[in-house]
PDB file of N, CA, C and O in Angstrom:
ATOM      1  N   UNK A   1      -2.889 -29.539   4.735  1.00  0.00           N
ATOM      2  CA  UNK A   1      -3.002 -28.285   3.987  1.00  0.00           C
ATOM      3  C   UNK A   1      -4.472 -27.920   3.765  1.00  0.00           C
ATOM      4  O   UNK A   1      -5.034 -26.845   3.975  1.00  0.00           O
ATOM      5  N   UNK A   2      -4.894 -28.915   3.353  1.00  0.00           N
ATOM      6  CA  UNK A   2      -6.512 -28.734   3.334  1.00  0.00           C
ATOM      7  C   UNK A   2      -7.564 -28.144   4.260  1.00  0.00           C
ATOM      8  O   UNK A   2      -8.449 -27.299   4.132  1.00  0.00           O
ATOM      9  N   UNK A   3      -7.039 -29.059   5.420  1.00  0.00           N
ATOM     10  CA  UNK A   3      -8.283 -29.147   6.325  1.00  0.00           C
ATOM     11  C   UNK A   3      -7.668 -27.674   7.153  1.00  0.00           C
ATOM     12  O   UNK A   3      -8.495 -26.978   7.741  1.00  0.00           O
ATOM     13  N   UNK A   4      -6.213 -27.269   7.154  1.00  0.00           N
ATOM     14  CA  UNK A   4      -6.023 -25.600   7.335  1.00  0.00           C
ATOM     15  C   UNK A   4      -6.631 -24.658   6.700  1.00  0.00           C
ATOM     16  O   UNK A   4      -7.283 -23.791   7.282  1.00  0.00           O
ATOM     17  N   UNK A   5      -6.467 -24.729   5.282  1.00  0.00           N
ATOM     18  CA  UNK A   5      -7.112 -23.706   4.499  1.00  0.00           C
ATOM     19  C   UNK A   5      -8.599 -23.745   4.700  1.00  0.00           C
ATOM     20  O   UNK A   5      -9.174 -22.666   4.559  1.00  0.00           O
ATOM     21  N   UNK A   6      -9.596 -25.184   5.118  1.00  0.00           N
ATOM     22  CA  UNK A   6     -11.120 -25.107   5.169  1.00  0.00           C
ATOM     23  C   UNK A   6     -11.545 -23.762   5.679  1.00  0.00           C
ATOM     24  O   UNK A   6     -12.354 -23.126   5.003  1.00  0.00           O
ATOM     25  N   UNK A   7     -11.057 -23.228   6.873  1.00  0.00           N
ATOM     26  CA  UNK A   7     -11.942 -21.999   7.582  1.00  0.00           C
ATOM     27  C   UNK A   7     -12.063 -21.315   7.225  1.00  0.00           C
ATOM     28  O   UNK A   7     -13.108 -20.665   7.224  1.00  0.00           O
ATOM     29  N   UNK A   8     -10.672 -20.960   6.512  1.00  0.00           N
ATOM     30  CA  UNK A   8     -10.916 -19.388   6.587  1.00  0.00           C
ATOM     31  C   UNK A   8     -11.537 -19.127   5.155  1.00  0.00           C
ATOM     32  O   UNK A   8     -12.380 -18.241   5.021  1.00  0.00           O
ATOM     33  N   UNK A   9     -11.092 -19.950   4.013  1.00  0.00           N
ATOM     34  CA  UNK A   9     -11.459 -19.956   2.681  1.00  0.00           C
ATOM     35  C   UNK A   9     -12.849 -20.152   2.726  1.00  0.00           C
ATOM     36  O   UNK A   9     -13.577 -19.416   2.060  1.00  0.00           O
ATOM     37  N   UNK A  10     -13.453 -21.323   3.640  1.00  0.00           N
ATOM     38  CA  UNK A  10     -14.915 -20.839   3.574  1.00  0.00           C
ATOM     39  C   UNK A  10     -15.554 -19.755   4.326  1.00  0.00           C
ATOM     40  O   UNK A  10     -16.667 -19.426   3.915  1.00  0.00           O
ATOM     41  N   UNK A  11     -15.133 -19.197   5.234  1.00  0.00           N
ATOM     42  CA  UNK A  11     -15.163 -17.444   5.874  1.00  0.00           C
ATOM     43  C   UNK A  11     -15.071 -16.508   4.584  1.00  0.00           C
ATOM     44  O   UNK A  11     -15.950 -15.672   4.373  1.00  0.00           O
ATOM     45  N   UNK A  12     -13.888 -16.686   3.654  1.00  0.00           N
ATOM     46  CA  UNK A  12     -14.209 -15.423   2.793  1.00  0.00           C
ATOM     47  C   UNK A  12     -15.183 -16.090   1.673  1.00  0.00           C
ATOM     48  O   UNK A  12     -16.024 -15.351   1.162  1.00  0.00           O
ATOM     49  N   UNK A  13     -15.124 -17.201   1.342  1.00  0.00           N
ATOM     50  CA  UNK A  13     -16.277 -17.381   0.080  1.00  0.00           C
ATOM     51  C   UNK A  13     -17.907 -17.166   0.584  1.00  0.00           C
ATOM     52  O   UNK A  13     -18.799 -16.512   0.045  1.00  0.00           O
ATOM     53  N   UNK A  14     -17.926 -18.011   1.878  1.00  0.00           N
ATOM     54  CA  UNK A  14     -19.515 -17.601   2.544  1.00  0.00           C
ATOM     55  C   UNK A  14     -19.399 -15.849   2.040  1.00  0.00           C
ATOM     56  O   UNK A  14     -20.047 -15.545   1.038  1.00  0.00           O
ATOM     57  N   UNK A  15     -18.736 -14.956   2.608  1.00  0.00           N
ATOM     58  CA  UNK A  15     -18.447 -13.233   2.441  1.00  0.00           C
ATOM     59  C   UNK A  15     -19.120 -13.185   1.488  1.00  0.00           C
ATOM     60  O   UNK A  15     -20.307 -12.948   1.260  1.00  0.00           O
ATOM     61  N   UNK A  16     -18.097 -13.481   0.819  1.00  0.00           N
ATOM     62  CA  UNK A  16     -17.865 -13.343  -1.169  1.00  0.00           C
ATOM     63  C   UNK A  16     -19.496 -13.596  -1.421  1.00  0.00           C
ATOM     64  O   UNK A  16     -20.088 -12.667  -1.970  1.00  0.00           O
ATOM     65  N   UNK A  17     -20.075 -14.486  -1.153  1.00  0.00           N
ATOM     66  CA  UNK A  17     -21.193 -14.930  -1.576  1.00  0.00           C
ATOM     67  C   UNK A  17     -22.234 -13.975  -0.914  1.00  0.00           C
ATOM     68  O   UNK A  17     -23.302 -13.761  -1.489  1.00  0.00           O
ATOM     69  N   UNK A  18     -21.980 -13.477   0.121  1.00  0.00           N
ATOM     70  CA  UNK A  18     -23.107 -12.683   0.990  1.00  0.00           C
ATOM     71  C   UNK A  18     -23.111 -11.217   0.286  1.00  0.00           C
ATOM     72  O   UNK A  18     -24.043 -10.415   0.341  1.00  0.00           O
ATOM     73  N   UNK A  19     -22.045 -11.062  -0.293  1.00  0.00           N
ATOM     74  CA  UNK A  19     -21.843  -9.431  -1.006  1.00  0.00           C
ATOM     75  C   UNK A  19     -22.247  -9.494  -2.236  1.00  0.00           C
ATOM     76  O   UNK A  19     -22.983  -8.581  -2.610  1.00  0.00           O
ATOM     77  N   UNK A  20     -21.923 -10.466  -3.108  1.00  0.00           N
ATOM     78  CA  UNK A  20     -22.749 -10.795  -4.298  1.00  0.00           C
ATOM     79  C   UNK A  20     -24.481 -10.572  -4.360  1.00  0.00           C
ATOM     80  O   UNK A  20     -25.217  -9.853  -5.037  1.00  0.00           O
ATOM     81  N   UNK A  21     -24.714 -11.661  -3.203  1.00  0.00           N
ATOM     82  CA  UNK A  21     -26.329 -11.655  -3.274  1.00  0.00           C
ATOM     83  C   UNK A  21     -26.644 -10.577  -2.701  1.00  0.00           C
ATOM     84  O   UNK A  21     -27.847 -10.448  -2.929  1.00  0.00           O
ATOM     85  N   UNK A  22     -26.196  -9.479  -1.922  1.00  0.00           N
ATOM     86  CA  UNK A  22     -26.589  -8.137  -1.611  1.00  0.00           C
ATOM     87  C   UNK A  22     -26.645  -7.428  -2.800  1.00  0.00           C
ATOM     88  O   UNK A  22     -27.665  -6.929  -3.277  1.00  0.00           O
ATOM     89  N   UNK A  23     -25.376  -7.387  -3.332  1.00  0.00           N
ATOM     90  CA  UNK A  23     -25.261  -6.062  -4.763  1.00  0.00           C
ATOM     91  C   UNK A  23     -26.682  -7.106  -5.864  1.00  0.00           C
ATOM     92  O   UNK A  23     -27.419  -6.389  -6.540  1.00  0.00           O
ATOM     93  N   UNK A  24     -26.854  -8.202  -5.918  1.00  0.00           N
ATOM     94  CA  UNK A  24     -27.640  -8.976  -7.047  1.00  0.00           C
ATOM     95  C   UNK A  24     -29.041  -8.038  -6.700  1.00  0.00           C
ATOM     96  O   UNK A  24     -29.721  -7.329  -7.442  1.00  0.00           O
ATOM     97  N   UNK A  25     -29.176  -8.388  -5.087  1.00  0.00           N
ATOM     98  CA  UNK A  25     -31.065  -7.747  -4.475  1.00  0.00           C
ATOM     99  C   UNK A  25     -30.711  -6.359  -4.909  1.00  0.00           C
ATOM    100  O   UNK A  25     -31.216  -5.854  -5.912  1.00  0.00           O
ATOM    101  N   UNK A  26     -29.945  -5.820  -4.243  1.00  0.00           N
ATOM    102  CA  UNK A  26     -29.854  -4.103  -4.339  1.00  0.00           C
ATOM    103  C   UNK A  26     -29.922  -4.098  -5.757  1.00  0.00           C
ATOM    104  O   UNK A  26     -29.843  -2.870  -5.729  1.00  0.00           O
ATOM    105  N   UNK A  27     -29.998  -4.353  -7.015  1.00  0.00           N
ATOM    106  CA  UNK A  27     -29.738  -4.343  -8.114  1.00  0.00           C
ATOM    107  C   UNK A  27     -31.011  -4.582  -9.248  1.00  0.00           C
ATOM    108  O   UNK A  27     -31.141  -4.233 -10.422  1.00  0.00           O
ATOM    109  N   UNK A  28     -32.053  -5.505  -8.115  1.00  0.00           N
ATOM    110  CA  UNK A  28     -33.092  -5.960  -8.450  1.00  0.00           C
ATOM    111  C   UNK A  28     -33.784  -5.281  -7.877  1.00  0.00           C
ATOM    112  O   UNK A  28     -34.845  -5.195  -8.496  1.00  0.00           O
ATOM    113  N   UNK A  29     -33.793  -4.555  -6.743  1.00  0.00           N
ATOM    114  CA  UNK A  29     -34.613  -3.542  -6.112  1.00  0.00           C
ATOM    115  C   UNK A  29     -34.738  -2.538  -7.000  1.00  0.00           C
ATOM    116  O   UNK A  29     -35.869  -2.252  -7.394  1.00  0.00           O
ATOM    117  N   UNK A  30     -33.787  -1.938  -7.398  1.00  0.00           N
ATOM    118  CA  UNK A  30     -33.401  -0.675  -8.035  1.00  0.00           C
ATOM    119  C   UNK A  30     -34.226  -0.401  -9.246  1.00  0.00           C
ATOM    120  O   UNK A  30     -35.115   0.410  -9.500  1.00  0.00           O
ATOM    121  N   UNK A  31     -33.311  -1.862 -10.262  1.00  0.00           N
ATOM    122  CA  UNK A  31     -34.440  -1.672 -11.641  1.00  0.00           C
ATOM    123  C   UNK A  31     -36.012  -1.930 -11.405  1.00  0.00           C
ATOM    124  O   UNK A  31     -36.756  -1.542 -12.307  1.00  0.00           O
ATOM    125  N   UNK A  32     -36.507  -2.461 -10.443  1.00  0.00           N
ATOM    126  CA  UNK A  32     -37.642  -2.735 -10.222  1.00  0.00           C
ATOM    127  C   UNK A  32     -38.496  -1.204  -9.807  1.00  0.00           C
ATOM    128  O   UNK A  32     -39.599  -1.080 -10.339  1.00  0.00           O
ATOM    129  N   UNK A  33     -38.273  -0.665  -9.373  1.00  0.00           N
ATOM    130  CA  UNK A  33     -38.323   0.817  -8.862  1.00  0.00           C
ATOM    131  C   UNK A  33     -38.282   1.726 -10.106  1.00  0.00           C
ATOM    132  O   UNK A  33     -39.082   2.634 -10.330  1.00  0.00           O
ATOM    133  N   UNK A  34     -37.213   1.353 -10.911  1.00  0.00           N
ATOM    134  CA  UNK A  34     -37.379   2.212 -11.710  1.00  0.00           C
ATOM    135  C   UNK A  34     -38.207   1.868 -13.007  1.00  0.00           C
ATOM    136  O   UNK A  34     -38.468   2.742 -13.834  1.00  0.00           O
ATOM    137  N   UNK A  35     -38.546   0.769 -13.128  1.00  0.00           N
ATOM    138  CA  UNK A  35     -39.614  -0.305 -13.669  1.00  0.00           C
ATOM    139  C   UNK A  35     -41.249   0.599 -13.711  1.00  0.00           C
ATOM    140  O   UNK A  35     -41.891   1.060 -14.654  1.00  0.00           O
ATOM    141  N   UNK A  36     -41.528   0.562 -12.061  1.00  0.00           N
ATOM    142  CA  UNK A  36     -42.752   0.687 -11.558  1.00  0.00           C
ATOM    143  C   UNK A  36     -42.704   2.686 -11.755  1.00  0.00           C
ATOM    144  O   UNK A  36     -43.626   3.431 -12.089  1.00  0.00           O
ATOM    145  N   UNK A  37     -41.530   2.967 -11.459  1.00  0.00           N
ATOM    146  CA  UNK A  37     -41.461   4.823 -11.770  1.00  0.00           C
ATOM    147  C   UNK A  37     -42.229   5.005 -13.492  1.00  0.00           C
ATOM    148  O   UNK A  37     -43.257   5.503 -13.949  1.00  0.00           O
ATOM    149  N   UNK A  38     -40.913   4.205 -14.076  1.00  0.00           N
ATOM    150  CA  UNK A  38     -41.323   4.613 -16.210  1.00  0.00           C
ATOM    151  C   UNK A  38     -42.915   3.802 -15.676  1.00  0.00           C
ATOM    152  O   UNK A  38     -43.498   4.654 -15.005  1.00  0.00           O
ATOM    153  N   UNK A  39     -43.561   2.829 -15.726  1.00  0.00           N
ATOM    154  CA  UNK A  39     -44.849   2.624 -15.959  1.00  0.00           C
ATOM    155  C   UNK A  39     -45.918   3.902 -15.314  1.00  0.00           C
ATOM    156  O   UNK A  39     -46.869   4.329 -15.969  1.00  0.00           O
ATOM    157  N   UNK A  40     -45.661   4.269 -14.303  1.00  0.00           N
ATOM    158  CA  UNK A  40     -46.408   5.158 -13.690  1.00  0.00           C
ATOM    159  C   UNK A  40     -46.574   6.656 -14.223  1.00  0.00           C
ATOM    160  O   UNK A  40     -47.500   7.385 -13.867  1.00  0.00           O
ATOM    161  N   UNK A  41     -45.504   7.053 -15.175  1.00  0.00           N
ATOM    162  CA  UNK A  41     -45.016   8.497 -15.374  1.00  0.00           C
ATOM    163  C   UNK A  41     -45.982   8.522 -16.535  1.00  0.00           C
ATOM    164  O   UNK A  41     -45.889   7.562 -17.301  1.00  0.00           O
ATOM    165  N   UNK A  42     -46.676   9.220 -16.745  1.00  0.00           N
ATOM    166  CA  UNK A  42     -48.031   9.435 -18.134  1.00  0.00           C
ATOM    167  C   UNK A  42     -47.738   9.728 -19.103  1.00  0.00           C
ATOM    168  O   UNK A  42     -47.113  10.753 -19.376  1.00  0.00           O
ATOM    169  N   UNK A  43     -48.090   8.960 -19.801  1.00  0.00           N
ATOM    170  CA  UNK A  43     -47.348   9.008 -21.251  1.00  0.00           C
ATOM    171  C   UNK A  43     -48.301   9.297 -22.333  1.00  0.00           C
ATOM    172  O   UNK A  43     -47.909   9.370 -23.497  1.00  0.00           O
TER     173      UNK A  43
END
């Protein structure tokens, strides 16, 4: 049962994990951007 379920369960968790750390960067890009925008805008 195990060594059936290995592939594919690690196929979607590797996924799972690759879409996470995309939306995490895209997320860290974003506020960072908008970070460096508010510091720049003259206050």
């Amino acid at each position: 049962m195990m060594s059936m379920m290995n592939g594919p369960m690690m196929g979607v968790m590797m996924a799972g994990g690759g879409v996470v750390l995309l939306l995490v960067l895209t997320l860290l890009v974003l506020s960072l951007m908008a970070l460096v925008k508010f510091l720049r805008s003259p206050r």
